[in-house]
C-alpha positions as CSV (number, residue, x, y, z in Angstrom):
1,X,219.7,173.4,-68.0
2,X,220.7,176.1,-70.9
3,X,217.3,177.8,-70.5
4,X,217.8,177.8,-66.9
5,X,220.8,179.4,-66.5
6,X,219.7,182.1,-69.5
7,X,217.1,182.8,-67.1
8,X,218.4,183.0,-63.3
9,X,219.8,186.0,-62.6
10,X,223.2,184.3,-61.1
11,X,224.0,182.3,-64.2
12,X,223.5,185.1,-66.5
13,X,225.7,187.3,-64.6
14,X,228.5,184.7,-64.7
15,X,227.9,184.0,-68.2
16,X,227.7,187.4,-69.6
17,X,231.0,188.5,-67.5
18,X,233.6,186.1,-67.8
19,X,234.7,184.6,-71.3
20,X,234.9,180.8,-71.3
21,X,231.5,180.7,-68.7
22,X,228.7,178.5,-70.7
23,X,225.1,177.5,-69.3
24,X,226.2,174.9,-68.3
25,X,229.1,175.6,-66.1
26,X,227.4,178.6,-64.9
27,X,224.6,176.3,-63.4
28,X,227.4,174.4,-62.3
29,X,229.1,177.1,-60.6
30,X,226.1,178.3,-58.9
31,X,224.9,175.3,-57.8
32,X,228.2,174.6,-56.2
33,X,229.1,177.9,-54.3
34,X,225.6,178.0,-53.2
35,X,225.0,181.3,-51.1
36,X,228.6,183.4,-51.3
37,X,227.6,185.5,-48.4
38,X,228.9,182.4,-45.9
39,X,232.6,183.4,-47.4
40,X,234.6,185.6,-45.5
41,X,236.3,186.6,-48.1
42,X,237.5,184.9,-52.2
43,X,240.3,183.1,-50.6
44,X,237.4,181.0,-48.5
45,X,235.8,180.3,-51.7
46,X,239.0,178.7,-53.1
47,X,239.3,176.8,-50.4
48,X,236.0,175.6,-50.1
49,X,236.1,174.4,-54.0
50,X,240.1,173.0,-53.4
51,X,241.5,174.8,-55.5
52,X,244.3,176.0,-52.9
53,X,248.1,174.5,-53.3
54,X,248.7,172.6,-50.2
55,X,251.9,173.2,-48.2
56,X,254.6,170.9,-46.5
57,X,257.4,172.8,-45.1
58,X,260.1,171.4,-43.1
59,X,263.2,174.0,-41.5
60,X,263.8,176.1,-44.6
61,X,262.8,173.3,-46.6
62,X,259.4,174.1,-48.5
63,X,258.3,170.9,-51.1
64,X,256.4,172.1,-54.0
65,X,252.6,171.4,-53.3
66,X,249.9,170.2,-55.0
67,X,245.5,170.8,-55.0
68,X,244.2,170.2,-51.2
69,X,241.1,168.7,-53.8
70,X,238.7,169.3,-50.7
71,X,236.0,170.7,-52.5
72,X,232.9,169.9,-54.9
73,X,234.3,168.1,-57.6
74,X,232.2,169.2,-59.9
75,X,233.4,172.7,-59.3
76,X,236.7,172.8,-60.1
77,X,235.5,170.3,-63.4
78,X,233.2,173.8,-64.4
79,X,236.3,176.0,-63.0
80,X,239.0,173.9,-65.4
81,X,236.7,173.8,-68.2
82,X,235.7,177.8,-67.9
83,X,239.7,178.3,-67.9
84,X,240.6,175.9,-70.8
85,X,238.3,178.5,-72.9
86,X,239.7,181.6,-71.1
87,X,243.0,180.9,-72.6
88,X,242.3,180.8,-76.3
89,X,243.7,184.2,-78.1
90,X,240.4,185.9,-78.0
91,X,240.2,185.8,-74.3
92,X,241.1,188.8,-72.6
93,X,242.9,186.1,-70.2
94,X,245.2,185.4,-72.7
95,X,247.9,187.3,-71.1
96,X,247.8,185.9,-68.0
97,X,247.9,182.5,-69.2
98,X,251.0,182.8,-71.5
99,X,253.0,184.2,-68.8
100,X,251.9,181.6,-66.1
101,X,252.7,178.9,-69.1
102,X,255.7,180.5,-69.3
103,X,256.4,179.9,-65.6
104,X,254.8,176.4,-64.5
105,X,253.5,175.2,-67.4
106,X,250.9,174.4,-69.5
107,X,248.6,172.3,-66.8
108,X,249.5,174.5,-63.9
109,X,248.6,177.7,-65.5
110,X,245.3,176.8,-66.3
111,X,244.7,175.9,-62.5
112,X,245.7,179.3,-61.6
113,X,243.8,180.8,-64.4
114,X,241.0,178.5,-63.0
115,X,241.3,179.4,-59.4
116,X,241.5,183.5,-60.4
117,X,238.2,182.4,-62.1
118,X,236.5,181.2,-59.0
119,X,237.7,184.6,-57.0
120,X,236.1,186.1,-59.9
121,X,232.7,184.8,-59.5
122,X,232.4,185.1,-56.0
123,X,232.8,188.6,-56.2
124,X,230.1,188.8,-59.0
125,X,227.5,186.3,-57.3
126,X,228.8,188.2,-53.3
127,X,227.6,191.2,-55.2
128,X,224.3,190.2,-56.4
129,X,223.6,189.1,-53.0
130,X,219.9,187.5,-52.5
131,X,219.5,187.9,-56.1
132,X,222.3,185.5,-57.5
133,X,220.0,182.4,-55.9
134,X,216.7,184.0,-56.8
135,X,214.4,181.4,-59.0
136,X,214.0,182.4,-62.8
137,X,211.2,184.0,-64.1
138,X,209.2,181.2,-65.3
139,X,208.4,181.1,-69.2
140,X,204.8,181.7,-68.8
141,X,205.3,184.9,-67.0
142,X,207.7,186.4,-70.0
143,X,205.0,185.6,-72.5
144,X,202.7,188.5,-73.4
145,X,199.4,188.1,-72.3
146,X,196.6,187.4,-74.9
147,X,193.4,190.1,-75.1
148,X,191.1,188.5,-72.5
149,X,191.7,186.0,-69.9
150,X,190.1,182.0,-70.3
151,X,186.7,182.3,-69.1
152,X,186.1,180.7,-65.3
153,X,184.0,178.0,-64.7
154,X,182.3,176.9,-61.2
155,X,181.7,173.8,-61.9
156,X,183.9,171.2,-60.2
157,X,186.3,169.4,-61.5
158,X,185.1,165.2,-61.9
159,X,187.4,162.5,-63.1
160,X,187.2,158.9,-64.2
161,X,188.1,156.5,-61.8
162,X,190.9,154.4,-63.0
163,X,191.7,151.0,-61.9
164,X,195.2,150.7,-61.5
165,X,195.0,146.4,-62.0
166,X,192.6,146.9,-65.5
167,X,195.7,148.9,-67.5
């Protein structure tokens, strides 16, 4: 997985923008959000990946709410872990987080730090366009090539029989 995701354009993008993105969760975002051109717009990307706070509201009554949970698991698990690395003091998130800590917590902040994540890298991958989902350049075509090609042969190609009852 970590030489795929240094390789595909989408993953790198993700990985070399946002602090607290690895290969791995990069892979995992990608592979989760798919194509980002179906999204209207970032808020159908969090709700697609369930990170939006459900509502119940009564008269003037409004109860607190919690994750709608909706989406790919494994995205808001990449998402959560992405954001529990955004908020160490090197992060340039750092800010953000202490004052949402400040405000709802400790677990709560790092959902919203998580979810601001997600609008985050559907605006990179929208961006990129066709190219976020473009296959990696394969390892053989990054090598340089030698002086002179392996000779071709005509000849064809004969094999043993094998009898699968004899091994």
């Amino acid at each position: 997985m970590r030489p795929y995701a240094r390789r595909q354009t989408g993953c790198r993008a993700l990985i070399e923008a946002y602090y607290g993105v690895g290969e791995l969760v990069a892979v995992t975002i990608l592979a989760e959000l798919g194509d980002c051109q179906r999204f209207a717009n970032s808020r159908d990307a969090v709700r697609y990946g369930g990170m939006d706070i459900t509502v119940y509201q009564s008269d003037r009554h409004r109860a607190p709410g919690h994750l709608s949970r909706q989406g790919p698991p494994a995205l808001r698990w990449a998402l959560y872990e992405a954001a529990q690395h955004a908020r160490f003091p090197n992060s340039p998130d750092r800010e953000y987080y202490l004052k949402a800590a400040e405000k709802l917590g400790g677990n709560r902040a790092c959902l919203a730090l998580a979810r601001k994540l997600l609008r985050r890298c559907y605006h990179t991958l929208r961006e990129l366009g066709d190219d976020a989902l473009a296959p990696p350049a394969s390892a053989a075509t990054r090598r340089e090539p030698s002086a002179s090609p392996p000779p071709k042969t005509n000849r064809p190609v004969t094999r043993k029989p094998t009898d699968a009852l004899a091994a």
